[in-house]
N, C-alpha and C positions, 0 to 999 in steps of 0.2 A: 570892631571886636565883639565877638558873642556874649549877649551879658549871662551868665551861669545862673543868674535865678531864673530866666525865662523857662519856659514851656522848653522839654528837647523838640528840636527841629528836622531830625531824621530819624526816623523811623525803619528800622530791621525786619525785613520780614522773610523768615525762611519758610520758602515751599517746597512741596515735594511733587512727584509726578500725577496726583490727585487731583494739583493746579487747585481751585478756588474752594474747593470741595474741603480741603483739608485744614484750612483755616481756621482761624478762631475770630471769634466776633468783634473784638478789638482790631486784627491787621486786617480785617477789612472797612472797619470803618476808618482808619490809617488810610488804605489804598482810596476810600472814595472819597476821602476831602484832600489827599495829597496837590498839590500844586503839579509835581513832576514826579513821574516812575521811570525809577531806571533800573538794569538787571538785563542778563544776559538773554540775546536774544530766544534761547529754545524758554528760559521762564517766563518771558514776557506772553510768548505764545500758550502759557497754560493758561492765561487767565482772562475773561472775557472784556469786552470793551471795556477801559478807563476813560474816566473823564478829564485828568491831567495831562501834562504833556507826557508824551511818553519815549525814552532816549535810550537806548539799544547801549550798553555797558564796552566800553572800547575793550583791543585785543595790541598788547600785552596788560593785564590787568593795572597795573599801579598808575598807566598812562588815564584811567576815569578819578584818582583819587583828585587832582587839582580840580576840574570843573568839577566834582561834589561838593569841596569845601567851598568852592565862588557861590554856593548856594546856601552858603551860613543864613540860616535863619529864617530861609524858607521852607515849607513845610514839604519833604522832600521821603519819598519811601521807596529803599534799597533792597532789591529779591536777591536773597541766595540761595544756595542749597541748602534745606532739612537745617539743620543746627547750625546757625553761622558760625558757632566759636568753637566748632569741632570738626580739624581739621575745612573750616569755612572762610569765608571771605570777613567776618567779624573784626577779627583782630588786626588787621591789614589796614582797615577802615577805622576804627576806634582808637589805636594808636596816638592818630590825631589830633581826635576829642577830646574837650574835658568831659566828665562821667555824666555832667547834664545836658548834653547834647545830643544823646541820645536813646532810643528804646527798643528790646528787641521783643520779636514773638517768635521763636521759634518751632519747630514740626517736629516729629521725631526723625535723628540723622538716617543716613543709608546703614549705618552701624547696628544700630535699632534694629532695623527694619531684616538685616541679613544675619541678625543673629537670632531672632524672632521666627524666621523662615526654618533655617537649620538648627535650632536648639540650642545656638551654643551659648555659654555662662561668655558675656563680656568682661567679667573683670579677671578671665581666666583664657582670655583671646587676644594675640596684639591686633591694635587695630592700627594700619597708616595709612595715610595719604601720598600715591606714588603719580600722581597727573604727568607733574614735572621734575620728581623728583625720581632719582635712579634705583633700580630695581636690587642691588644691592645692597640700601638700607635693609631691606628683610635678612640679611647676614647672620647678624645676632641673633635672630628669633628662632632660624631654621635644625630643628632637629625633630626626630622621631617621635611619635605619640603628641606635638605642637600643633596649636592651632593658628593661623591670622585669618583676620580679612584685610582686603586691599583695595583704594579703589584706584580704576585704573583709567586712563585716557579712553580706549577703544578699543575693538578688537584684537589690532597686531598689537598692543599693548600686553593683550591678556595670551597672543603665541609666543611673545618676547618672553614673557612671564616663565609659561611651561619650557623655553629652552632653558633659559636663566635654571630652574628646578634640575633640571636634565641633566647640564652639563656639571652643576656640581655632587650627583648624586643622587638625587629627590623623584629621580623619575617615577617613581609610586608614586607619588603624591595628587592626592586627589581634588580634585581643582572644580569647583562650584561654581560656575560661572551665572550673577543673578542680572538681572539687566531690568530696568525699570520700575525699580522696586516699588510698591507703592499706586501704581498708577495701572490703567486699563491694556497697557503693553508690557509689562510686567512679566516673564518667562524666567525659568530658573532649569539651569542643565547643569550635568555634570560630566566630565571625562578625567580621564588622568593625563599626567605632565607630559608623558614620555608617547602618547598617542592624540596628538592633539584634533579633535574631533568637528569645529563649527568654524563655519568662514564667514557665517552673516549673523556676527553679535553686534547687537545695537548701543547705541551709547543712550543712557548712561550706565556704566556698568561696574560691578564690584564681586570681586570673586576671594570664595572662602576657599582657604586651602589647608587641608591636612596633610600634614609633613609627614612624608615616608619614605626611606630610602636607605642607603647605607653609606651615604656620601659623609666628609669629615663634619663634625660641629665645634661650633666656637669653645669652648669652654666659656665659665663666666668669672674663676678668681684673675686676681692680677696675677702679671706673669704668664703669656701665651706663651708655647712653644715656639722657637724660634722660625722654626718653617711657616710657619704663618705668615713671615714678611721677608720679601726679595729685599737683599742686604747683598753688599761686598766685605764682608766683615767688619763694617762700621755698624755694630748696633749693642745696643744693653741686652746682654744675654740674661735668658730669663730668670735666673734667681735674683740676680743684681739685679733687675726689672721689677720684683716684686719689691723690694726691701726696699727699692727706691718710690716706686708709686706709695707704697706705705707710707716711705718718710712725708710723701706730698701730700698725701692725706687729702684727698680729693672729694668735694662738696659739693651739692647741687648747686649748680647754677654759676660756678666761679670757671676761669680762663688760667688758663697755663700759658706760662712762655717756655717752649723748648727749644733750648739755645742749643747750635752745633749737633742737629737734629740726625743727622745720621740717616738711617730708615725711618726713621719716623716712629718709629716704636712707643715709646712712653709716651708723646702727644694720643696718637692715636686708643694708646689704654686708656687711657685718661677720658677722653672721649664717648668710651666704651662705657663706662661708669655709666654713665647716664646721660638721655637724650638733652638735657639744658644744660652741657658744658660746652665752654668753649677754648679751643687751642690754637696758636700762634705756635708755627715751627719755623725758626731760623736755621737757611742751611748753605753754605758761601759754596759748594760743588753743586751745578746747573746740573749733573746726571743724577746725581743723590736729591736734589731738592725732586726731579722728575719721579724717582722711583719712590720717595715718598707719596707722593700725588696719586699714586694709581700702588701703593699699598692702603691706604687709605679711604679708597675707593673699593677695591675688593672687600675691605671688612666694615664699608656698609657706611662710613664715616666724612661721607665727604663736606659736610662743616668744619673739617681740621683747614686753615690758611696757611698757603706756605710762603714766607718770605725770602726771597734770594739775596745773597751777602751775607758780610762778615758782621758780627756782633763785637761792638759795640755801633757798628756806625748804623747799621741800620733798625736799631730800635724806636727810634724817634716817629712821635706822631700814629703809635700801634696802641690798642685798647690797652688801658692798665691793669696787669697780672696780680690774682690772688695768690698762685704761686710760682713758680721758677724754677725750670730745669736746666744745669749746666752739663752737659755732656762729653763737649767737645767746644776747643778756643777758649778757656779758662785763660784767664790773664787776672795781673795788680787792674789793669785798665779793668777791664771788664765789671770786677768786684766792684769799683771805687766808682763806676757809672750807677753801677745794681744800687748801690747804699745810698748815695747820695738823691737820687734820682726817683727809686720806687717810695711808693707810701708806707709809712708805716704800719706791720701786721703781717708786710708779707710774707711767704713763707720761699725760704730758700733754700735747695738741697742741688751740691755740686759732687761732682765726681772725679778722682783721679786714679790716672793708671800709673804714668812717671814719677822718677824720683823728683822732678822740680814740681810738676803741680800738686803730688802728694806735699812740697814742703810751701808751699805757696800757703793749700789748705790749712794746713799746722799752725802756720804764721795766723794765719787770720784768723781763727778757733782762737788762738791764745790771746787776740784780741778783741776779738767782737762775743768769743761766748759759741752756744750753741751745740752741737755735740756732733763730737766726732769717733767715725765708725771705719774699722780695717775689717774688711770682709776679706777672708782665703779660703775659697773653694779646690778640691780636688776631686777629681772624677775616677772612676776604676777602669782600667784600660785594660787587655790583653799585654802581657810583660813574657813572652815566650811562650812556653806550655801552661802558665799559670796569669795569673792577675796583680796589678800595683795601682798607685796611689797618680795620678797625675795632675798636677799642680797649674792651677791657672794664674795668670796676675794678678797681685793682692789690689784690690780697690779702697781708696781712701773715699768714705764716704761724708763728708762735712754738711749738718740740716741746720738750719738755723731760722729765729724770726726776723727779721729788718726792724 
């Protein structure tokens, strides 16, 4: 075991396309007493002979994390890209560590560097990481006068991109393609989405993109429009959606359980909320749990997990929820699992359409507390030559603490 007063033993060094040049005096004197360097092979080649051994970083990434750690305590220096802990290989790695095992030096990221190029305010830009990740996380960002950067795998990454723009609208959108930023191959073009103009962009590359177009945008309160998500009439239509994400009162960094998941809808808002949530949808229909999975996907959110089965039996052995959505399969079971079962604090908000789980609800309020809400919405409809009042099913809404 690593003893935690010693000296850190791995050393962090991000480089950029500058290779040795861009360094600072400490990660190089890192690199020249290191033992062993390792880092992916195009970093290894920016930098001139070492006198370590030196080990080409395996491909799928997390398959280098075991032989790093076998090297507890040797004096061991890790290349990544520019900022290791922004959108980097940093936290991947550190995870692991305790905080004295290691040191980083970082470069300034490709973020830096591409907003340094085109002018633009970073804390007024999204910036993500799209290597492996799918091209409709940028969902939420995408609307007119918006800016991101992106980085992206490669070239057909960056045609994937301007169709991705295209097809939902964005084809204005102007598309900055900067490639090598930082470094002696270093070139910056520009075209738009809808006319995609270069076939020999080099990696590594990251592309700024000005959103323009007339295509639909996300909204950002709770409560999307219901066309937002492919539903067979299994879903929290959107006012009931709001009142209810309300009730759930959604936090950084906490996990939903949405029980009897439907479309997916309120997992998914929830979601939406912010990038460090996380949500569990339980959904016992294999066509609904599917059409959740790729509504989910369209709006950019594919960290929502879908479980297949009935609730109660298959909650067992899933992260523990800060709160609870009941939607659908309300049962005494279900309840008498939820109480007994969750930690104290959680927050629970169920829903009912029927007269028996309406009095299910009732029952339980009158014993555990909590607060209970009848929502009755009516909508204006055409009623012949004129207009009337149309009445939806009244929802019982029961929120409570465990």
């Amino acid at each position: 075991m690593f003893d935690m007063a010693d000296t850190p033993w791995l050393t962090i060094v991000g480089i950029g396309e500058d290779g040795a040049a861009g360094l600072s005096a400490s990660a190089k004197a890192a690199l020249a007493d290191a033992e062993m360097v390792t880092g992916a092979t195009r970093h290894l080649a920016l930098l001139p002979e070492l006198t370590g051994e030196v080990v080409p970083w395996p491909v799928p990434f997390d398959a280098g994390i075991p032989g790093l750690l076998d090297r507890r305590g040797r004096k061991t220096v890790m290349l990544v890209s520019g900022d290791p802990f922004w959108f980097g290989a940093g936290t991947s790695v550190t995870r692991h560590l305790a905080p004295t095992e290691w040191i980083t030096y970082p470069v300034p990221s490709t973020f830096a560097l591409a907003a340094a190029r085109l002018g633009w305010p970073l804390d007024d830009t999204a910036c993500l990481g799209l290597h492996a990740a799918p091209l409709a996380r940028l969902r939420p960002h995408i609307a007119p006068t918006s800016r991101a950067l992106v980085l992206v795998r490669d070239g057909e990454a960056v045609a994937a991109l301007a169709r991705y723009l295209t097809e939902l609208g964005f084809g204005g959108s102007r598309l900055h393609v900067l490639e090598a930023l930082g470094g002696p191959r270093e070139r910056i073009r520009e075209m738009v989405a809808a006319a995609p103009a270069f076939d020999d962009i080099a990696h590594p590359v990251a592309v700024g993109i000005a959103f323009a177009g007339t295509g639909a945008v996300l909204p950002q309160a709770s409560g999307l429009p219901d066309a937002w998500f492919e539903h067979d009439g299994q879903i929290t239509k959107r006012p009931i959606r709001a009142l209810t994400l309300s009730a759930l009162a959604p936090k950084r960094g906490e996990t939903l359980w949405d029980i009897g998941a439907g479309s997916g809808s309120i997992g998914i808002e929830w979601l939406l909320a912010h990038p460090s949530m996380q949500a569990i949808a339980f959904e016992g229909d294999p066509v609904r749990a599917g059409r959740i999975r790729g509504n989910a996907a369209a709006l950019g959110v594919d960290r929502l997990r879908v479980v297949e089965g009935r609730a109660p039996d298959v909650l067992g052995g899933q992260p523990e929820p800060d709160a609870i959505f009941i939607g659908g399969g309300l049962s005494d079971a279900l309840l008498e699992r939820l109480w007994s079962e969750r930690a104290s604090g959680t927050r629970l908000v169920a829903n009912a359409v029927t007269l028996e789980s309406e009095a299910l609800l009732t029952r339980w309020h009158a014993t555990n507390g909590g607060s209970l809400l009848r929502i009755d919405l009516s909508e204006a409809v055409p009623l012949g030559t004129r207009r009337g009042w149309r009445a939806s099913y009244p929802v019982v809404q029961w929120s409570v603490v465990l």
